[in-house]
PQR file with spaces between the fields and no chain letter, atoms N, CA, C, O and H, PARSE charges and radii, in Angstrom:
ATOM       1  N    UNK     1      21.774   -5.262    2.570 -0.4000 1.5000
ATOM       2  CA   UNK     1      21.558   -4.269    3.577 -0.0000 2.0000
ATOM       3  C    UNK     1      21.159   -2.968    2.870  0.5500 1.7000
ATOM       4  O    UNK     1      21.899   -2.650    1.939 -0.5500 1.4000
ATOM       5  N    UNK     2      20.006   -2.064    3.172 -0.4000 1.5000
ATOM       6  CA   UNK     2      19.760   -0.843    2.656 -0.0000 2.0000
ATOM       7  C    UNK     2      20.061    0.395    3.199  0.5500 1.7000
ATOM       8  O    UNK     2      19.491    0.771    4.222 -0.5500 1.4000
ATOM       9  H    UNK     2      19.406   -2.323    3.928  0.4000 1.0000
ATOM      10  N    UNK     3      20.756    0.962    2.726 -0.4000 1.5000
ATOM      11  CA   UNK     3      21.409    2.194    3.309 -0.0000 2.0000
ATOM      12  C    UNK     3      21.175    3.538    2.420  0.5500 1.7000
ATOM      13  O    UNK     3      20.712    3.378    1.291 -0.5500 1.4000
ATOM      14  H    UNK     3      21.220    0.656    1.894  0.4000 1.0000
ATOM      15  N    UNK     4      21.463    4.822    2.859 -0.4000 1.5000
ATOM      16  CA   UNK     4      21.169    5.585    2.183 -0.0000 2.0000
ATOM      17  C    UNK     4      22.806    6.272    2.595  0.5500 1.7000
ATOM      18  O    UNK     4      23.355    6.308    3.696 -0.5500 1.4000
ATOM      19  H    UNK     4      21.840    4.952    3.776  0.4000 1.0000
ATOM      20  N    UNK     5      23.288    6.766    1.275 -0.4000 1.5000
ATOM      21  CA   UNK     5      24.083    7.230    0.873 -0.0000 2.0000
ATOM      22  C    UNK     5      24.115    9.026    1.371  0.5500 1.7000
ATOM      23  O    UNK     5      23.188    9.787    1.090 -0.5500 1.4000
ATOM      24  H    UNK     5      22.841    6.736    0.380  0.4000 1.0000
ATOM      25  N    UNK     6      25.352    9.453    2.131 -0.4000 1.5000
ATOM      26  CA   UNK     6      25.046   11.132    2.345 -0.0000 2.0000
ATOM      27  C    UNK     6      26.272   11.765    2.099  0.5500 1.7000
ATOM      28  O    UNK     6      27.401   11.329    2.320 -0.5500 1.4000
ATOM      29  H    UNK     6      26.104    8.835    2.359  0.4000 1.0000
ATOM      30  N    UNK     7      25.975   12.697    1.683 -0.4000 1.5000
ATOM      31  CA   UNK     7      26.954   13.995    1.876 -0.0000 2.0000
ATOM      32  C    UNK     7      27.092   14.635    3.073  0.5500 1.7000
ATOM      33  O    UNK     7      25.987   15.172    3.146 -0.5500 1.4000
ATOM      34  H    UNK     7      25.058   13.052    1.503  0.4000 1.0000
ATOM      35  N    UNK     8      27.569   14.895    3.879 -0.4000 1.5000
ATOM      36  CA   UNK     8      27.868   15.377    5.161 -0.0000 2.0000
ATOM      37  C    UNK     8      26.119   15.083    5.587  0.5500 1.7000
ATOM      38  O    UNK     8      25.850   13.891    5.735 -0.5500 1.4000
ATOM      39  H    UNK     8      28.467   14.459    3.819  0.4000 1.0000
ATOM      40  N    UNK     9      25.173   15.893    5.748 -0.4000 1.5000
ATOM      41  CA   UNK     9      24.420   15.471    6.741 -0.0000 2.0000
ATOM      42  C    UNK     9      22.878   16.075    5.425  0.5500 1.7000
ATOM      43  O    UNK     9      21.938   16.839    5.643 -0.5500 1.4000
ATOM      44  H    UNK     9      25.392   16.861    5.627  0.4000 1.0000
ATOM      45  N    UNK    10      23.206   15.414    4.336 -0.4000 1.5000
ATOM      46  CA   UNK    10      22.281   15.624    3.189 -0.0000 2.0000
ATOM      47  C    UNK    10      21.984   14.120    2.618  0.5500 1.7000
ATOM      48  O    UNK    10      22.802   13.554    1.893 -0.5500 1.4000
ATOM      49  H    UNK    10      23.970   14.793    4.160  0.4000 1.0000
ATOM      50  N    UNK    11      21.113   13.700    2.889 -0.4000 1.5000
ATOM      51  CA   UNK    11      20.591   12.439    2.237 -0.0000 2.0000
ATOM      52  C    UNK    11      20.645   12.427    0.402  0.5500 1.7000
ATOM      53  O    UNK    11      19.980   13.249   -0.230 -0.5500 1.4000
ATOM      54  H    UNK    11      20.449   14.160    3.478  0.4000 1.0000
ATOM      55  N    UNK    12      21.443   11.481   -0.234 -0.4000 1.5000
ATOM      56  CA   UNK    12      21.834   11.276   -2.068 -0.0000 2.0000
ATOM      57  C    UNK    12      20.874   10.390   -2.234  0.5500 1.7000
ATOM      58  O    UNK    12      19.706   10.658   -2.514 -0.5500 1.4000
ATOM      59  H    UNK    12      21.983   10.814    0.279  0.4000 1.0000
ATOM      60  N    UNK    13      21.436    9.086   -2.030 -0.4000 1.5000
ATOM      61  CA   UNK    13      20.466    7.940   -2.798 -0.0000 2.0000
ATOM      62  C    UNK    13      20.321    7.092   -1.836  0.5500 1.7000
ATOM      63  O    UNK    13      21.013    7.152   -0.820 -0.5500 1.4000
ATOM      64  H    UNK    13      22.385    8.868   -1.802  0.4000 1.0000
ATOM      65  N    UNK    14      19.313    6.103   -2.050 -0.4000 1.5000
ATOM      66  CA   UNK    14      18.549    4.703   -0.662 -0.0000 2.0000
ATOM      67  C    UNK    14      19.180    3.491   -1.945  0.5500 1.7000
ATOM      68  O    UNK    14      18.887    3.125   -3.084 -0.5500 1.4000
ATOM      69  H    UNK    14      18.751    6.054   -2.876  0.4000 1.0000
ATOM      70  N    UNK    15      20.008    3.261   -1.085 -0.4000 1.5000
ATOM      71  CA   UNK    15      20.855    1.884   -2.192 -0.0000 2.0000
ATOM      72  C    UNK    15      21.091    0.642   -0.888  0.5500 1.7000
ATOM      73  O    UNK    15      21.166    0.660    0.341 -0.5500 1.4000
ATOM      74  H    UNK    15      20.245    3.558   -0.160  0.4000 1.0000
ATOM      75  N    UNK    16      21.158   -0.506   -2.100 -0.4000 1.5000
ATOM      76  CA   UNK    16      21.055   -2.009   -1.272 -0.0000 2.0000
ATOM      77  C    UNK    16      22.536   -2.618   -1.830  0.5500 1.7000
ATOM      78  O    UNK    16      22.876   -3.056   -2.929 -0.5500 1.4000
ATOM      79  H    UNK    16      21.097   -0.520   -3.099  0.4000 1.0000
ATOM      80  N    UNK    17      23.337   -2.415   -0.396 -0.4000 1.5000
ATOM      81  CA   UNK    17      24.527   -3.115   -0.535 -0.0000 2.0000
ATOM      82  C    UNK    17      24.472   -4.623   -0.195  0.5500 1.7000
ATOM      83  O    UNK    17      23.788   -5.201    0.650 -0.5500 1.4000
ATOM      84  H    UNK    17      23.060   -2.059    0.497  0.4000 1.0000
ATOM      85  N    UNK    18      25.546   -5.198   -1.246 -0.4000 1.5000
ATOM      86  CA   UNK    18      25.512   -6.735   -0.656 -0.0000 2.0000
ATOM      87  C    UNK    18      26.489   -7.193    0.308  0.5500 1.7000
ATOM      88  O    UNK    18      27.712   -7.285    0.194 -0.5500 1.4000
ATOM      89  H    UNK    18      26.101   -4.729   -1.932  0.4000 1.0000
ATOM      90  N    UNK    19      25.894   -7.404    1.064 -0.4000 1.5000
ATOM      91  CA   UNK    19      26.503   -8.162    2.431 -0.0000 2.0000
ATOM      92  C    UNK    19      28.154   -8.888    2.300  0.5500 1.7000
ATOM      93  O    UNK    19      28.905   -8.855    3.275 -0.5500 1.4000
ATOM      94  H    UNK    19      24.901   -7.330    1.157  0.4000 1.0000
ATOM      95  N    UNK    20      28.483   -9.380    1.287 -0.4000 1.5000
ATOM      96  CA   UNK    20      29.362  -10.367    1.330 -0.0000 2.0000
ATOM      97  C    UNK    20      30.593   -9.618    0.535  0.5500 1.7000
ATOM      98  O    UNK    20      31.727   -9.741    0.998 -0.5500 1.4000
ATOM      99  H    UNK    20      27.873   -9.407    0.495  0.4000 1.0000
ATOM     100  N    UNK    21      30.363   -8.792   -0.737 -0.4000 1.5000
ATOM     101  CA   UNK    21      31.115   -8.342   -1.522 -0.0000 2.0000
ATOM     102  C    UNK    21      31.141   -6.642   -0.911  0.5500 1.7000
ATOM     103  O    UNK    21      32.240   -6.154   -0.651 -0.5500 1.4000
ATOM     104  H    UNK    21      29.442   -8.693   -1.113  0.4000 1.0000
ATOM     105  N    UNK    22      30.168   -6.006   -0.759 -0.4000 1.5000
ATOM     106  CA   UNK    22      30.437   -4.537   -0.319 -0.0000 2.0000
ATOM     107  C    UNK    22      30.034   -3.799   -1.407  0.5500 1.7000
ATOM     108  O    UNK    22      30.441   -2.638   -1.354 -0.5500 1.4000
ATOM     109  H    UNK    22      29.275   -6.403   -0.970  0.4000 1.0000
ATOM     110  N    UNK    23      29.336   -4.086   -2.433 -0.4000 1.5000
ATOM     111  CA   UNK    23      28.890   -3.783   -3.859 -0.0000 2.0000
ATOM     112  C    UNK    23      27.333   -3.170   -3.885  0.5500 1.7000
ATOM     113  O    UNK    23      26.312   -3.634   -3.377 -0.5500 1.4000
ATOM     114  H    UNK    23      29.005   -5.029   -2.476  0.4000 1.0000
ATOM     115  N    UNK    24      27.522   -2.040   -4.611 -0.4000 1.5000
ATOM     116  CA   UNK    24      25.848   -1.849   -4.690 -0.0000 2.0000
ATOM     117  C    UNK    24      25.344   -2.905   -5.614  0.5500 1.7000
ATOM     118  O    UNK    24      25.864   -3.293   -6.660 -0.5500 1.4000
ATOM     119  H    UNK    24      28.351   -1.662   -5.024  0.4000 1.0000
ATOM     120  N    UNK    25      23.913   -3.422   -4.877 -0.4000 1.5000
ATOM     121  CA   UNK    25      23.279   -4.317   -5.806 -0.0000 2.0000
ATOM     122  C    UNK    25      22.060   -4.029   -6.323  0.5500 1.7000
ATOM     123  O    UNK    25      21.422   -4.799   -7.041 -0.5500 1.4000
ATOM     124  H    UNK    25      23.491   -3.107   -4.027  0.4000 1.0000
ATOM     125  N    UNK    26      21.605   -2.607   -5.879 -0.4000 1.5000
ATOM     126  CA   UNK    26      20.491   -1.938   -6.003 -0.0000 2.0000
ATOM     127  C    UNK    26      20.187   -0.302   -5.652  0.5500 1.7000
ATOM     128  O    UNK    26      20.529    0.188   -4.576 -0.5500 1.4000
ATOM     129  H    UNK    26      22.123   -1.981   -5.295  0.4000 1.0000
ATOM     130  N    UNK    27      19.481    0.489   -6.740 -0.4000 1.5000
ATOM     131  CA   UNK    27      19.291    2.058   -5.926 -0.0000 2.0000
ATOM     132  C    UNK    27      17.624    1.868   -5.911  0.5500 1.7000
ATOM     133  O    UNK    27      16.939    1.018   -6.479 -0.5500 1.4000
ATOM     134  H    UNK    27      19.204    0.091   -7.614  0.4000 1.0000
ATOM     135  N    UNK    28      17.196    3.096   -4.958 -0.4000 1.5000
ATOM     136  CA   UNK    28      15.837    2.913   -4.860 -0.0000 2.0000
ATOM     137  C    UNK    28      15.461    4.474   -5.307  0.5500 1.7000
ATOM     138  O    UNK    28      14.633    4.843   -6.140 -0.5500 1.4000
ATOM     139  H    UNK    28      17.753    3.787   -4.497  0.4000 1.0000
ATOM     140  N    UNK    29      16.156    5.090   -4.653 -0.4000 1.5000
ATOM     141  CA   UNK    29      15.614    6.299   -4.790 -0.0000 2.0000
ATOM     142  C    UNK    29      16.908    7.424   -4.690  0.5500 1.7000
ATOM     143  O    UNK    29      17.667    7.503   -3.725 -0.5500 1.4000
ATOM     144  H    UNK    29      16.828    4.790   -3.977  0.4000 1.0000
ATOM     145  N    UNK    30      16.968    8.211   -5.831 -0.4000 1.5000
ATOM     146  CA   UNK    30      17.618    9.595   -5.657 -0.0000 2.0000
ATOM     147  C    UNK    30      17.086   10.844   -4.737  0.5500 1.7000
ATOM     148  O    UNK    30      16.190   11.514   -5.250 -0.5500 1.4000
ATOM     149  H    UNK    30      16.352    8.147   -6.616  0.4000 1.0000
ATOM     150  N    UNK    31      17.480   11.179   -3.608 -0.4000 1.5000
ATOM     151  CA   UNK    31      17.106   12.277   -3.452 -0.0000 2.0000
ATOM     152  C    UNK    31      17.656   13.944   -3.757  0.5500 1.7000
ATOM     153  O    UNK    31      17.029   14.987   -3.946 -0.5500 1.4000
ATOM     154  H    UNK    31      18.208   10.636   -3.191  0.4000 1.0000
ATOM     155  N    UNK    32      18.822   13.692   -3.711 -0.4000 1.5000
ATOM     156  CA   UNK    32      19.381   15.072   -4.251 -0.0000 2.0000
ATOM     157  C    UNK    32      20.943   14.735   -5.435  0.5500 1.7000
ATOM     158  O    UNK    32      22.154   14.653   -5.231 -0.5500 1.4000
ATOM     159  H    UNK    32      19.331   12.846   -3.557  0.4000 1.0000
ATOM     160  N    UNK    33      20.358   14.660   -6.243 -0.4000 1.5000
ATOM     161  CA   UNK    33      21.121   14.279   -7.426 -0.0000 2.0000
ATOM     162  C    UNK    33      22.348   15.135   -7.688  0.5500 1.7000
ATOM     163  O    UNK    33      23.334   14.655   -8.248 -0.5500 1.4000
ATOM     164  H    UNK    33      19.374   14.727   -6.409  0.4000 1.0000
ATOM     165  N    UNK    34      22.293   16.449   -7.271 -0.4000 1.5000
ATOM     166  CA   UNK    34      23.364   17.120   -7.913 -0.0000 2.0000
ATOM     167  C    UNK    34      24.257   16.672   -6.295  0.5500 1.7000
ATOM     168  O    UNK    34      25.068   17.583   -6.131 -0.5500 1.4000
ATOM     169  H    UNK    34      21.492   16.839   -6.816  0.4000 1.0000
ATOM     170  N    UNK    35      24.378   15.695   -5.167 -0.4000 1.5000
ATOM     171  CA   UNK    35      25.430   15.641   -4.413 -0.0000 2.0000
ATOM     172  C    UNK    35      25.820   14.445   -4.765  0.5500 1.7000
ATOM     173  O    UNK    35      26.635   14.006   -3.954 -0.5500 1.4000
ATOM     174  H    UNK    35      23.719   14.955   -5.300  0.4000 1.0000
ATOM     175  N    UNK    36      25.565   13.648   -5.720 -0.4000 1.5000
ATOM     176  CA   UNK    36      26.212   12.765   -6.108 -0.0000 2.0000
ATOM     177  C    UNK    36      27.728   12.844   -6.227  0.5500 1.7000
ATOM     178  O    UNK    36      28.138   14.003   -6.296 -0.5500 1.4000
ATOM     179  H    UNK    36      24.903   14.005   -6.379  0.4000 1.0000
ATOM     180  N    UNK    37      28.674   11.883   -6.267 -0.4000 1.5000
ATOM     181  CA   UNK    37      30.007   11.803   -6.438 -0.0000 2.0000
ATOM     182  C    UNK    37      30.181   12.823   -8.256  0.5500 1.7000
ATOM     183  O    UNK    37      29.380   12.736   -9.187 -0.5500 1.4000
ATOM     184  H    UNK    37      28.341   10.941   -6.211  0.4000 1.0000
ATOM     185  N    UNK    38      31.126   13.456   -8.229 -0.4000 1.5000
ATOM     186  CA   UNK    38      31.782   13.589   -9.265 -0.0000 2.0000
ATOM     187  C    UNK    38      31.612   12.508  -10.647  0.5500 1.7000
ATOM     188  O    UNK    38      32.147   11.430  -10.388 -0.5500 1.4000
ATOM     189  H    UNK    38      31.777   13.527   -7.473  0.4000 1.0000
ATOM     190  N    UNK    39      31.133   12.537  -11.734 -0.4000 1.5000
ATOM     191  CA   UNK    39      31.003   11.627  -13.064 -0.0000 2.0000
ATOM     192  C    UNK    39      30.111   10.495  -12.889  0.5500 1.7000
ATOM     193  O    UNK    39      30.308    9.612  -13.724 -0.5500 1.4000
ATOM     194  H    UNK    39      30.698   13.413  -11.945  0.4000 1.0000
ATOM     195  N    UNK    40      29.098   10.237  -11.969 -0.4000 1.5000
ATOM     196  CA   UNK    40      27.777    9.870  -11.873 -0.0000 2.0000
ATOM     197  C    UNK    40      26.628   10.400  -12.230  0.5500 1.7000
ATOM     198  O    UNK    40      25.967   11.139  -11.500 -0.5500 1.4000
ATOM     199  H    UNK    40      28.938   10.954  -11.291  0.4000 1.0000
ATOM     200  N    UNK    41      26.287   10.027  -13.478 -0.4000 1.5000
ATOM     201  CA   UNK    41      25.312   10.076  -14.548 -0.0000 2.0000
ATOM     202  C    UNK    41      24.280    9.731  -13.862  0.5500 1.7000
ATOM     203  O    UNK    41      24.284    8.718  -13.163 -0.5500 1.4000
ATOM     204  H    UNK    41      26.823    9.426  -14.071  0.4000 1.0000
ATOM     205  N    UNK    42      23.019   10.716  -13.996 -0.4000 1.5000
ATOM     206  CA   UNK    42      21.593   10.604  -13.771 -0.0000 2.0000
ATOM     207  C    UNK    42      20.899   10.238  -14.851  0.5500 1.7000
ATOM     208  O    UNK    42      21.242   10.849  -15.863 -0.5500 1.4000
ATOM     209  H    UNK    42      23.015   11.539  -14.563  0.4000 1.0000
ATOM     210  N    UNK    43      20.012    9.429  -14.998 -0.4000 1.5000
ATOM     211  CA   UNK    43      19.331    9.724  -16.332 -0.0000 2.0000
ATOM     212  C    UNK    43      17.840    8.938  -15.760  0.5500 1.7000
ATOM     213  O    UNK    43      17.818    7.871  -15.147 -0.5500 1.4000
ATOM     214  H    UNK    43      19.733    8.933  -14.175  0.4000 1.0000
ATOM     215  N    UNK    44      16.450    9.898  -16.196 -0.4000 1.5000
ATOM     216  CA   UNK    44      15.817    9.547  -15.532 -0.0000 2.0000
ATOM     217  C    UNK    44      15.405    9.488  -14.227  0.5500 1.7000
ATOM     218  O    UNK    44      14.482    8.773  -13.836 -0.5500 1.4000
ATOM     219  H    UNK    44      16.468   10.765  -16.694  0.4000 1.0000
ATOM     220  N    UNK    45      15.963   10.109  -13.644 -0.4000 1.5000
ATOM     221  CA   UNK    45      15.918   10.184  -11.981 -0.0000 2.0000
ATOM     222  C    UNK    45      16.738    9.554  -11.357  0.5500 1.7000
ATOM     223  O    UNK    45      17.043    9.956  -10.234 -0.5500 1.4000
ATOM     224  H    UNK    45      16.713   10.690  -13.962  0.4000 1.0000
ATOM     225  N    UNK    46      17.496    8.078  -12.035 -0.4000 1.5000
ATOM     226  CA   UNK    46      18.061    7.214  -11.332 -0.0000 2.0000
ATOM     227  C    UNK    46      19.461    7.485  -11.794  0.5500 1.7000
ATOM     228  O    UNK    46      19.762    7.702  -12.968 -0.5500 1.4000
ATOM     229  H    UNK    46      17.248    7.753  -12.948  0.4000 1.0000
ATOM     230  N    UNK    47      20.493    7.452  -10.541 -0.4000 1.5000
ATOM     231  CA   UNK    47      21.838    7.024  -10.627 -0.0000 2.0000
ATOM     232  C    UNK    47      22.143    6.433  -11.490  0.5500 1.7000
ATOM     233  O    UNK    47      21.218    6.040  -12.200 -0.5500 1.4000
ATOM     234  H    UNK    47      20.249    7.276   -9.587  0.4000 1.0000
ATOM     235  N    UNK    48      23.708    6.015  -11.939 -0.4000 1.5000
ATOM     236  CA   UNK    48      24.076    5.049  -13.160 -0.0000 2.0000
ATOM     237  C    UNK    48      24.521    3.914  -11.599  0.5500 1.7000
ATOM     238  O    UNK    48      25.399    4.272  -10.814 -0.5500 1.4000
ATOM     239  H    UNK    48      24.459    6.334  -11.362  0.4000 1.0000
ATOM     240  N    UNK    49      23.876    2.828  -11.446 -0.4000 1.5000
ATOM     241  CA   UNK    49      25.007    2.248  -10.176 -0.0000 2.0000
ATOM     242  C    UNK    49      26.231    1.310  -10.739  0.5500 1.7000
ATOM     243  O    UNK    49      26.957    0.850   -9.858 -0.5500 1.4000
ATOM     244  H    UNK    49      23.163    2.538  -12.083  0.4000 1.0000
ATOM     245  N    UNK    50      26.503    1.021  -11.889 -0.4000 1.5000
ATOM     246  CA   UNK    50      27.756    0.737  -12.254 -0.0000 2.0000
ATOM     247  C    UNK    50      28.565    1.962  -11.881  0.5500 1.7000
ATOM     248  O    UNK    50      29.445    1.719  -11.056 -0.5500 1.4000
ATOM     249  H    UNK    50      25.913    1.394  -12.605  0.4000 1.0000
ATOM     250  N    UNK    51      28.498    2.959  -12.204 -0.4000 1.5000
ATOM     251  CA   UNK    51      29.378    4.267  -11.927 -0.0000 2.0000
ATOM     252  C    UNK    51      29.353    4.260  -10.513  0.5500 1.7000
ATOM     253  O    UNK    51      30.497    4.471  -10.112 -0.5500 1.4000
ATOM     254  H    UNK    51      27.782    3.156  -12.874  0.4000 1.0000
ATOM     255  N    UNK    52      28.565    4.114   -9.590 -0.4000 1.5000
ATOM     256  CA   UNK    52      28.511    3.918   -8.520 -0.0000 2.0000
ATOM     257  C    UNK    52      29.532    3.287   -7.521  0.5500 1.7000
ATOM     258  O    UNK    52      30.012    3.536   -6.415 -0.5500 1.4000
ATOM     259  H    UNK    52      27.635    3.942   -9.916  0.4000 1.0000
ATOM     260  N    UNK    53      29.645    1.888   -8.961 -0.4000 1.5000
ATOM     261  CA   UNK    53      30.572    0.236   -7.572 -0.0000 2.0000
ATOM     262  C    UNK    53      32.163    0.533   -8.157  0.5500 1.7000
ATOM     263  O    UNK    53      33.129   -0.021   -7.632 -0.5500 1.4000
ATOM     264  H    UNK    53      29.255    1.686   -9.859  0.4000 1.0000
ATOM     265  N    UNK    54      32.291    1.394   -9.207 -0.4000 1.5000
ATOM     266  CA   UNK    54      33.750    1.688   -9.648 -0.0000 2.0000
ATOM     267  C    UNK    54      34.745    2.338   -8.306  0.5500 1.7000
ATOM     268  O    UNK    54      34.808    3.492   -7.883 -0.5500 1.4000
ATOM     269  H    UNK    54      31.506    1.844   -9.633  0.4000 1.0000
ATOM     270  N    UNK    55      35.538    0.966   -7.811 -0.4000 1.5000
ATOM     271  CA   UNK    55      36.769    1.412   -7.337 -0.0000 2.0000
ATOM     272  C    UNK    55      37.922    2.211   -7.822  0.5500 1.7000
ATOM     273  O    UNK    55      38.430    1.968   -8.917 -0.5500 1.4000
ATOM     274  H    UNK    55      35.487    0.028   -8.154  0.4000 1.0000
ATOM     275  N    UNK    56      38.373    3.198   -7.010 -0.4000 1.5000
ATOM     276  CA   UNK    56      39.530    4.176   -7.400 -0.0000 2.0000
ATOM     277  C    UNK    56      40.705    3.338   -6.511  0.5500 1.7000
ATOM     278  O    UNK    56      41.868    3.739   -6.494 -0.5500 1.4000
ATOM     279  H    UNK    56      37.961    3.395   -6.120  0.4000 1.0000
């Protein structure tokens, strides 16, 4: 499923969750990088999405 990730009403990243587990399995696009979560590494434009699927 492709969804885009927000901060209150600010579009982050267009990421592809998997249906069965709830896991990102894909990013497509960053749009505003600095609303990323706290210790999510950009590099290149793109998200880290391991840093991403890390449960607290």
């Amino acid at each position: 499923m492709r969804c885009t990730l927000m901060h209150k009403r600010i579009p982050v990243v267009e990421l592809e969750l998997d249906d069965a587990t709830g896991f990102i399995s894909g990013l497509y696009e960053v749009y505003a990088p600095e609303h990323l979560p706290v210790g999510v590494p950009v590099k290149k434009g793109m998200a880290d999405r391991s840093a991403l699927n890390v449960k607290s």
